[in-house]
VEXDRENKE-535076 format. One line per 8 residues: for each residue x, y, z of C-alpha. Coordinates in Angstrom, 3 decimals. Layout:
! residues N
X Y Z; ...
! end
This chain:
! residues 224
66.023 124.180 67.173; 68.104 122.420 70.074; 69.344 124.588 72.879; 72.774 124.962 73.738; 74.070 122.426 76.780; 76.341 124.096 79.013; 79.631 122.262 80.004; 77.993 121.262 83.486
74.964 119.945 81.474; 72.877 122.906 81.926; 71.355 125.008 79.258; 74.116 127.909 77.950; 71.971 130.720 79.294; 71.026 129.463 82.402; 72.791 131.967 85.394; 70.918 129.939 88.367
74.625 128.951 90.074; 74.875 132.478 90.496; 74.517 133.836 93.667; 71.491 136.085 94.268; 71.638 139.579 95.464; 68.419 140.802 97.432; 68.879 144.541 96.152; 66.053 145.831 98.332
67.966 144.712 101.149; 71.267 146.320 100.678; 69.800 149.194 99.531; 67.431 149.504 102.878; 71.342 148.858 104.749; 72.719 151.653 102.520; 69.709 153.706 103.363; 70.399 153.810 106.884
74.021 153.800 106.996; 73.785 157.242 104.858; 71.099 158.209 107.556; 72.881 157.574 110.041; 75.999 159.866 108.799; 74.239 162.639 107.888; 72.680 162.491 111.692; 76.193 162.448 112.578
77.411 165.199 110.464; 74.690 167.390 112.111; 75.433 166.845 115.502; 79.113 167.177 114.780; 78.248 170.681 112.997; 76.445 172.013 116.270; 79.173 170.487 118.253; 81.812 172.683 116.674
80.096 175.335 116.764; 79.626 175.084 120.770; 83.712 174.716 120.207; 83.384 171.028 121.227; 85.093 168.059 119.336; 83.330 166.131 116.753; 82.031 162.399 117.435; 83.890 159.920 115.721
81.723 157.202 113.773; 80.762 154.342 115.698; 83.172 151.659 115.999; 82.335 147.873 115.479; 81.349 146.447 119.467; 83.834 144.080 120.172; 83.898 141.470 123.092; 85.683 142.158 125.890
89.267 140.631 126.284; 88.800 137.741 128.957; 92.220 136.504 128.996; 95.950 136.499 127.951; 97.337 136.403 124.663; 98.131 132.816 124.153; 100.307 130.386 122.467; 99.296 128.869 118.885
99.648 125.358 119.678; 99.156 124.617 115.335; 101.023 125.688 112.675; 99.901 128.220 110.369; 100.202 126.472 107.307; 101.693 129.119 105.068; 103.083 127.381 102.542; 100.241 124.661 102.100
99.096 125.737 98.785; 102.784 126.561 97.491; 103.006 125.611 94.191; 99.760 124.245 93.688; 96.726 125.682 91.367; 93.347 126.211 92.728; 90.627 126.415 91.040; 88.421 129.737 92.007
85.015 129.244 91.090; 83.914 133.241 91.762; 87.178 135.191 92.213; 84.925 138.388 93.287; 83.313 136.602 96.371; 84.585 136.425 99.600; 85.117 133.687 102.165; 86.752 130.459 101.910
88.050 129.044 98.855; 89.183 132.453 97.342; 92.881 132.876 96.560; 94.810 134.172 99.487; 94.282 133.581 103.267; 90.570 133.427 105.045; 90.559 134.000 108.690; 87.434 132.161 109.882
86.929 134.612 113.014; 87.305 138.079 111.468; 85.641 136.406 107.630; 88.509 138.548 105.951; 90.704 137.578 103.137; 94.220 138.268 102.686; 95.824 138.073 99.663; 99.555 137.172 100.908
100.672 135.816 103.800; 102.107 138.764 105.325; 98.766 140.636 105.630; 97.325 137.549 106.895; 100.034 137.270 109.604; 99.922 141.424 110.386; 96.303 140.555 111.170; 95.947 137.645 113.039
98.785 139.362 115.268; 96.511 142.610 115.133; 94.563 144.010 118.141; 91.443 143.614 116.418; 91.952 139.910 115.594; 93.055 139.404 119.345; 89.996 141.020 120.488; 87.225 139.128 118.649
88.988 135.863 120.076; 88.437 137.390 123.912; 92.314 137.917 124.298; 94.431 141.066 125.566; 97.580 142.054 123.865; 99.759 141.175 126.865; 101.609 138.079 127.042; 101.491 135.739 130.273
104.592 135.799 131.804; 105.912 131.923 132.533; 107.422 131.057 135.759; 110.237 129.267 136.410; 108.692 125.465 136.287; 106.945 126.201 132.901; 110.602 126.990 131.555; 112.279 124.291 133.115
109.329 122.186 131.664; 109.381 123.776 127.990; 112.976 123.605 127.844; 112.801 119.362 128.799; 109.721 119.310 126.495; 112.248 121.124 123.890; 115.592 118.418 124.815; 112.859 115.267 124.461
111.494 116.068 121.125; 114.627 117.216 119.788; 116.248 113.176 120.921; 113.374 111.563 119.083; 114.324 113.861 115.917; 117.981 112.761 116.012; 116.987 109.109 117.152; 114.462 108.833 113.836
117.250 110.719 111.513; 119.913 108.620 113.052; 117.251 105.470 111.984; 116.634 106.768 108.464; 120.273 106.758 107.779; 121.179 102.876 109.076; 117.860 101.647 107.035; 119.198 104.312 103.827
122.576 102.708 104.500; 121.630 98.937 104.658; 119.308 99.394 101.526; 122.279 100.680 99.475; 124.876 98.062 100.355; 121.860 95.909 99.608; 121.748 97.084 96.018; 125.380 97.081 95.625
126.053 93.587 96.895; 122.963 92.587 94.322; 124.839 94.434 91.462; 128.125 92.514 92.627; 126.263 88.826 92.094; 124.962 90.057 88.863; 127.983 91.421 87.280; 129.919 88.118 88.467
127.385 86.315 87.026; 127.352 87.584 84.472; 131.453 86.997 83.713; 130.887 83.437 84.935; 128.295 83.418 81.679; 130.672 84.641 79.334; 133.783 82.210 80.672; 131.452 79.441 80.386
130.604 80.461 76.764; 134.013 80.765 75.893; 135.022 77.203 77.094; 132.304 75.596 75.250; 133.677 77.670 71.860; 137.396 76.020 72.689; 135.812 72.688 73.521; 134.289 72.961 70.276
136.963 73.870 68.418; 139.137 71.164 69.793; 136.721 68.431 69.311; 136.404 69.477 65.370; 140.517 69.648 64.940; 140.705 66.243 66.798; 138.298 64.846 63.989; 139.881 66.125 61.099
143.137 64.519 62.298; 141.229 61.136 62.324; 140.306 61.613 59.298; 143.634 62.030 57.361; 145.158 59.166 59.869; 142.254 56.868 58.545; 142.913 57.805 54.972; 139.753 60.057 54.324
141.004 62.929 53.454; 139.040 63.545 50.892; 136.269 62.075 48.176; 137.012 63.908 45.171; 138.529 62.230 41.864; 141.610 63.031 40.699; 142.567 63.167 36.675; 145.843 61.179 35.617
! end
């Protein structure tokens, strides 16, 4: 009996493109990470009882911040994928590709853009990218310069728009002056059609006129 074919020509049963999950190995993390709590809980136990506070559970060891926030010089992109259908080939995965937002320096995914923005704003986010919460204040010349920067690009906005709208403008009186010609031709058509009816008609009257001058009016025999 023939097997099944799969629609990516493999056989129906076959669950290779599946991604493989060493069990021994998360187990061995879970292992340890319950270890490590319950060491925790102990300590924290005798601590109390000494009337000390508990220790909090180790947080994750983040860089130092080396720098200032700084300026995105790229947009974000948020509405990229508006409208559009993706195609998600394992929806419970994460990483890039999944519906949503990926930030490639935290690997988290965000399911609307609000989240995504709350978090690349976030203290955490800030910190794995070696930057402080605390903006660098501009001086004077960087203003003055932003705000030309600002006036220059806004000029070549209005000059491009202003372009647009002479090359708009001469392609429409283009079309108009084209539908003009046609639509005179086309009456110059019809007058010429109706001259050559009257010419026509004129040319047969004259003949018959001839004809009774000349006698032949008619062939037909006539009964006495």
């Amino acid at each position: 009996m023939a097997e099944k074919a799969g629609a990516y020509g493999t056989k129906a049963a076959d669950t290779d493109f599946r991604k493989k999950w060493d069990k021994e190995e998360y187990a061995e993390r879970a292992r340890k990470k319950d270890d490590e709590e319950r060491t925790r809980m102990q300590e924290n136990e005798e601590r109390m009882k000494q009337g000390r506070k508990p220790r909090k559970a180790p947080k994750e060891d983040l860089p130092k911040p080396t720098e200032l926030m700084k300026r995105r010089e790229a947009s974000l992109e948020l509405d990229k994928n508006l409208g559009k259908t993706m195609v998600v080939q394992n929806p419970g995965a994460r990483g890039p590709g999944q519906p949503g937002f990926f930030c490639e320096t935290c690997n988290r995914n965000y399911r609307d853009s609000t989240g995504y923005l709350d978090h690349i704003n976030s203290k955490a986010h800030l910190r794995k990218l070696g930057q402080t919460t605390r903006v660098e204040r501009s001086t004077l010349a960087q203003v003055r310069a932003r705000i030309a920067y600002l006036r220059e690009k806004t000029k070549e906005a209005s000059s491009a728009k202003a372009f647009d709208f002479d090359q708009r403008l001469a392609e429409v009186r283009a079309k108009e002056d084209a539908r003009r010609a046609e639509k005179k031709a086309q009456k110059q058509a019809q007058k010429e059609e109706a001259r050559l009816a009257l010419v026509k008609d004129t040319v047969m009257d004259g003949d018959d006129e001839m004809s009774k001058l000349m006698g032949f009016g008619g062939f037909g025999s006539t009964k006495k």
